[in-house]
C-alpha positions as CSV (number, residue, x, y, z in Angstrom):
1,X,85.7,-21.7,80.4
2,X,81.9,-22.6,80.7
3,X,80.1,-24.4,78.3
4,X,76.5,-23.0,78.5
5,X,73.5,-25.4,77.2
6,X,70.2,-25.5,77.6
7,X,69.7,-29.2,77.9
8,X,73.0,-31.5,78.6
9,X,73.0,-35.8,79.0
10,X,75.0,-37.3,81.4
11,X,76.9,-39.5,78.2
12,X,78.2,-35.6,77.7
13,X,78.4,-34.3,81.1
14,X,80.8,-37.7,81.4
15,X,83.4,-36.6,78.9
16,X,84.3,-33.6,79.9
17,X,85.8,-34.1,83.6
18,X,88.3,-30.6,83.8
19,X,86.0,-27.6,82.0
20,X,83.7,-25.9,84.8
21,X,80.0,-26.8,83.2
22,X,77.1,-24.8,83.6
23,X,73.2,-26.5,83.0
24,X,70.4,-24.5,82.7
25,X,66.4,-25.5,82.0
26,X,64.2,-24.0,79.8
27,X,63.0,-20.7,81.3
28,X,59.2,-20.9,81.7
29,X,57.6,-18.0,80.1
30,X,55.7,-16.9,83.1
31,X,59.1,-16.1,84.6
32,X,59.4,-13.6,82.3
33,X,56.3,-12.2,83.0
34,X,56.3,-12.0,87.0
35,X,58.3,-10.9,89.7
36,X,60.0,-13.8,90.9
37,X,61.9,-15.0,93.6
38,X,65.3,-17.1,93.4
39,X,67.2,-19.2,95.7
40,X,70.8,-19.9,95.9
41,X,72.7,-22.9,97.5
42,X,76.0,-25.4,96.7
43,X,76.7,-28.8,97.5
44,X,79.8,-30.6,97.9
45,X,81.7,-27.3,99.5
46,X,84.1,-29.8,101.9
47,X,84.6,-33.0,100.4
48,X,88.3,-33.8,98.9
49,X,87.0,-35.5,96.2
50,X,84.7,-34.6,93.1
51,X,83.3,-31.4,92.0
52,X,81.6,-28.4,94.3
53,X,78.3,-27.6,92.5
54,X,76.3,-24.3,92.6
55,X,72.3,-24.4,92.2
56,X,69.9,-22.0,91.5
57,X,66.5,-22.4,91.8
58,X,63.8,-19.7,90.3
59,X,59.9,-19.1,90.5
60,X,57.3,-16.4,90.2
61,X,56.8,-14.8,93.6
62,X,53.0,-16.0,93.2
63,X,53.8,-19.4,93.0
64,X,56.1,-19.8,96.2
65,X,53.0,-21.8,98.2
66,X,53.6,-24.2,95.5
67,X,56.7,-24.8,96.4
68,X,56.1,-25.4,100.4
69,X,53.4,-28.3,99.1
70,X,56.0,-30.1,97.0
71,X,58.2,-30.6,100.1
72,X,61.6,-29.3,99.7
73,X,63.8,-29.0,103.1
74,X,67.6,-28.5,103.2
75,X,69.0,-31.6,100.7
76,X,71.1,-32.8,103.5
77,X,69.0,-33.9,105.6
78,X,67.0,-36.0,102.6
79,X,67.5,-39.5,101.3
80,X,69.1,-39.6,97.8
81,X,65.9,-40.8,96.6
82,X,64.0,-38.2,98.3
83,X,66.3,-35.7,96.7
84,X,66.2,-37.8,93.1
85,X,61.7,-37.4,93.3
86,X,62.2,-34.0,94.3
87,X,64.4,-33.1,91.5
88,X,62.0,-34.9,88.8
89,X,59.4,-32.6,90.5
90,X,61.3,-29.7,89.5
91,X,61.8,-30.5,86.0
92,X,58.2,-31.4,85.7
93,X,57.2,-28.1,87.3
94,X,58.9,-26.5,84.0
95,X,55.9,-24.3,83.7
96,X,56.7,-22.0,86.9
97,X,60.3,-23.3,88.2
98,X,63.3,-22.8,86.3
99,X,67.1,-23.7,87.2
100,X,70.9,-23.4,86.4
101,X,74.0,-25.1,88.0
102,X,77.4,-24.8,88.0
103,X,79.5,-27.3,88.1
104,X,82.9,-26.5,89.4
105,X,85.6,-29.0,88.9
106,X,88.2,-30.7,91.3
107,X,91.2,-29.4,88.9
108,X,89.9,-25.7,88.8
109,X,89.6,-25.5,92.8
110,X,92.7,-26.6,93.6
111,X,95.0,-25.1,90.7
112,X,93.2,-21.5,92.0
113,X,93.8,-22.3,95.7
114,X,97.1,-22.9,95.2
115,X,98.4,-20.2,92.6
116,X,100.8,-17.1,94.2
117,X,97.8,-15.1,94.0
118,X,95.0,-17.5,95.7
119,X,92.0,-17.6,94.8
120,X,90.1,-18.4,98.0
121,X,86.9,-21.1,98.2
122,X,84.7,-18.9,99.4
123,X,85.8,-16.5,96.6
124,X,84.8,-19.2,93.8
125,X,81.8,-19.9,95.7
126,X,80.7,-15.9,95.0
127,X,81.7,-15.7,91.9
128,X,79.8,-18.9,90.8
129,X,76.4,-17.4,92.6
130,X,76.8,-14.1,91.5
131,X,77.3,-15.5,87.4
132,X,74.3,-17.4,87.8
133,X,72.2,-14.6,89.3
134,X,73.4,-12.9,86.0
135,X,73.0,-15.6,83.7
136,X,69.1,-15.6,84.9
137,X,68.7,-12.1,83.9
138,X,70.5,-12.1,80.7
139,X,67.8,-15.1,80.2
140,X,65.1,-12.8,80.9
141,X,64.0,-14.1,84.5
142,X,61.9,-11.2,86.2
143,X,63.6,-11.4,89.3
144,X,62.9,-9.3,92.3
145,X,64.1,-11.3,95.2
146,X,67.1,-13.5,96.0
147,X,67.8,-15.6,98.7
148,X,71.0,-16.8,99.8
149,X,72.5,-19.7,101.6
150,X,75.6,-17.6,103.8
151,X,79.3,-18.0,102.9
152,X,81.5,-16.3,105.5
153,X,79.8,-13.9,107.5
154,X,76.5,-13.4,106.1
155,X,75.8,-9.6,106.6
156,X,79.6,-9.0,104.7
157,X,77.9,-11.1,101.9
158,X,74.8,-9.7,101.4
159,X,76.5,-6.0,101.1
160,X,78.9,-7.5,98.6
161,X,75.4,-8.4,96.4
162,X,73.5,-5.9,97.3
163,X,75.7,-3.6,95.5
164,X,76.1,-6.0,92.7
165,X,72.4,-5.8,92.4
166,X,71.2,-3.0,93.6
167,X,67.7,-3.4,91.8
168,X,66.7,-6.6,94.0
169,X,65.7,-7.5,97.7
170,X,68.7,-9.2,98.4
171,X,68.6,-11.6,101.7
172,X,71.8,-13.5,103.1
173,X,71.3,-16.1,105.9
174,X,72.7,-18.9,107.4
175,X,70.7,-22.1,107.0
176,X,68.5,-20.5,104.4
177,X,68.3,-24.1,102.8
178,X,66.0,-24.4,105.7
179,X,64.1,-21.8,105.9
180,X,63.5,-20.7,102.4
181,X,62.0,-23.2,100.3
182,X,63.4,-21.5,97.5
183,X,66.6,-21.8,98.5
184,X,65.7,-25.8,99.3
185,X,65.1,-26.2,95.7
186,X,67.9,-24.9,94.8
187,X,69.9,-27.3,97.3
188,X,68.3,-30.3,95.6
189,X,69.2,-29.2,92.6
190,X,72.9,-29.0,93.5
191,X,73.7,-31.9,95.5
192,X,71.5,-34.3,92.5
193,X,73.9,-33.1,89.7
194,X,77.2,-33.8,92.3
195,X,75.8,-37.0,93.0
196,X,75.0,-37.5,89.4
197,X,78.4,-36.3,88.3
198,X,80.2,-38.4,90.8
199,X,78.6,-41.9,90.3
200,X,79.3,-41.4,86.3
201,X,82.9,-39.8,86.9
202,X,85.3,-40.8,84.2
203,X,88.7,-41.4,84.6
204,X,90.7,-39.4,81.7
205,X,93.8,-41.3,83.1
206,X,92.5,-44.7,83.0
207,X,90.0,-47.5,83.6
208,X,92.3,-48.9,86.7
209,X,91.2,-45.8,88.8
210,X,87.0,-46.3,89.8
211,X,85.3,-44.5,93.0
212,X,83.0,-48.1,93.1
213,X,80.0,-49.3,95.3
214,X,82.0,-49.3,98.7
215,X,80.7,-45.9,100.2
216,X,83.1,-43.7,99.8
217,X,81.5,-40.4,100.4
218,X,84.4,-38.2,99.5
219,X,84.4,-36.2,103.0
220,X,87.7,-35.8,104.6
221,X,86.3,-37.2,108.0
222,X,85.5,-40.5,106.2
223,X,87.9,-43.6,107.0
224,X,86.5,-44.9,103.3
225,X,87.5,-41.4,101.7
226,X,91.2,-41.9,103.4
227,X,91.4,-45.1,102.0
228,X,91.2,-45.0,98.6
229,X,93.4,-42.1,98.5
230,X,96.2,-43.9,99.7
231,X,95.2,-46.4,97.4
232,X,94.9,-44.5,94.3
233,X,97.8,-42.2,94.8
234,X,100.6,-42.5,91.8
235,X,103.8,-42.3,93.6
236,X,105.2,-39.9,90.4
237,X,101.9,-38.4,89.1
238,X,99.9,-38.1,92.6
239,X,96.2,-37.9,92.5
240,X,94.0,-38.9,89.6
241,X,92.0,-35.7,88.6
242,X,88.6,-35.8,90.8
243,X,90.7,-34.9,93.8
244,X,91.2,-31.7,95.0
245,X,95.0,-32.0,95.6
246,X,94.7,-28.4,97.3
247,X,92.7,-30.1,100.7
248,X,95.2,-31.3,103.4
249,X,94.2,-34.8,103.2
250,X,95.1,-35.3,100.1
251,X,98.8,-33.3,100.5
252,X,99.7,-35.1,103.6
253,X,99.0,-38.6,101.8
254,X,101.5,-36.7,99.0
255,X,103.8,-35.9,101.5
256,X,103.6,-39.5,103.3
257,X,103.5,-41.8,100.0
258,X,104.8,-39.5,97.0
259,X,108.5,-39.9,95.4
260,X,110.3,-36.6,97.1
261,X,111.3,-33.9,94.5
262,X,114.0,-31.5,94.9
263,X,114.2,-28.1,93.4
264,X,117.4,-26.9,95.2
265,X,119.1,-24.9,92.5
266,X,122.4,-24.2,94.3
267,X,123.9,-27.3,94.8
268,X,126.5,-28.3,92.3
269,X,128.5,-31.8,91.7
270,X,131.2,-32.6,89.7
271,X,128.7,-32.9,86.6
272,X,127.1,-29.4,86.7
273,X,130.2,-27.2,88.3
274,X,130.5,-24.4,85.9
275,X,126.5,-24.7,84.4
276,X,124.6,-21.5,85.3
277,X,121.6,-21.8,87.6
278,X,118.3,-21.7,85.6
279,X,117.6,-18.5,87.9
280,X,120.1,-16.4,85.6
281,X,118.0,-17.0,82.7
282,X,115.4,-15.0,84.2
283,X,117.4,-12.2,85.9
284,X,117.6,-8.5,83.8
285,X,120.7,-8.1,81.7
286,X,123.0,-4.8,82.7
287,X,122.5,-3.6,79.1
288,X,118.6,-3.9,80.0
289,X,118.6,-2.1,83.1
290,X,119.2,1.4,81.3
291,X,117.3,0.1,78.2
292,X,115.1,3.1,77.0
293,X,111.4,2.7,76.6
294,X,110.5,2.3,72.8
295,X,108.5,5.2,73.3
296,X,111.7,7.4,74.2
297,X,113.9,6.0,71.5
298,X,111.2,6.9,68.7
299,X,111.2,9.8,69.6
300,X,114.8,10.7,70.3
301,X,114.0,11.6,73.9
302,X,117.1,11.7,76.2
303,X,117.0,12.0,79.9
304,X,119.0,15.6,81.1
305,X,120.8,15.2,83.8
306,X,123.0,18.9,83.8
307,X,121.8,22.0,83.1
């Protein structure tokens, strides 16, 4: 579910911690009007804990010097304060650059990674990009080109959207957040909101779980990360719900710390000898093996078998 507004305060970006959120400015009326050009990036892809966010980031083709002379580079390689100006150049720039973001939540990730029928990363990340490339048309964004930080092999990618969007000069490329300022943009916009979200994350399962002051950047790799899983890990319950329970680190902490649970059916003790497994509950009767379809029995429609 995606809860769509046009303008959203962190006090209500705070209370709502599960939903997948999307934010979206105004879109400037000259965007209408023009061909424009859009960019496409995410940040927070690997980290265990908090959201992954997807950015887009949207001007008239005209206007693209503009965005070389405010400065944007890849938001990785930027200091958050860096990346906060260049946001609040964006926003004040609301008469030629628009924007939308997805926010994609810890729970959502991992419950799809880890149903029978997986839902892969790379396929969320797609899907995300390829509903906010919508969501800009459906707004009435003139768009003509798209550019597109790579996930998985780039020239796969860009025949995936390509055919999506036929009507637009599609390109896919590794490291575009550095090459495309564009696709910069929309990089800053991303990894702001993550940080935002992150330093303002409320706990739905209590005040005695808090990310603090002490660093912890949420990457597998850091020692910081590793620590305050294993020391914010219910033994029961597991993992509070900014932590994608799906990544490795966090299920070998499971594995290492959690209560063991087992699910063996078969055994029996003196207590449950005689009690049908819960399996049989969920196994066809004989009389519904041979039971007609209620389209046969209305009609009185009997299978011949001899002549």
């Amino acid at each position: 579910m995606f809860i769509i507004m046009s303008k959203r305060t962190l006090k209500e970006l705070q209370s709502n911690n599960i939903s997948n959120l999307i934010i979206q400015s105004n879109v400037p009326s000259i965007c209408g009007d023009e061909p424009c050009c859009l960019g496409i990036d995410e940040a927070g892809r690997g980290p265990v804990l908090g959201p992954m966010v997807y950015g887009i980031c949207y001007c008239p083709v005209s206007k693209k010097d503009k965005l070389k002379e405010m400065g944007f580079a890849d938001s990785k390689t930027l200091s958050e304060e860096k990346r906060e100006a260049l946001f609040t150049s964006i926003e004040e720039a609301n008469d030629v650059l628009g924007f939308e973001v997805e926010v994609i939540s810890p729970t959502f990730i991992s419950n799809n990674m880890l149903k029978r029928s997986k839902y892969s990363l790379n396929a969320i990340s797609m899907d995300s990009a390829i509903g906010l490339v919508n969501l800009a048309l459906r707004n009435g964004v003139n768009l003509t080109e798209v550019f597109v930080d790579t996930v998985g092999p780039a020239a796969k990618y860009q025949e995936k959207l390509q055919g999506l969007f036929p009507d637009l000069n599609i390109t896919v490329e590794s490291k575009a957040d550095a090459k495309f300022p564009i696709v910069s943009a929309a990089s800053i916009c991303a990894k702001v909101v993550r940080d935002r979200v992150l330093k303002s994350w409320t706990f739905p399962e209590g005040d005695q779980y808090t990310l603090g002051e002490n660093g912890v950047s949420g990457y597998p790799s850091d020692p910081n990360t590793k620590k305050w899983l294993r020391e914010n890990i219910d033994k029961v319950f597991g993992f509070p719900s900014v932590v994608r329970f799906s990544w490795s680190t966090a299920s070998f902490i499971l594995d290492d710390k959690a209560v063991k649970v087992f699910w063996d059916d078969e055994e029996e003790d003196e207590d449950t000898k005689g009690t049908k497994s819960v399996l049989t509950f969920f196994s066809p009767k004989d009389s519904d093996k041979f039971k007609k379809h209620k389209f046969f029995e209305e009609r009185r429609l009997t299978q011949v078998t001899e002549f």
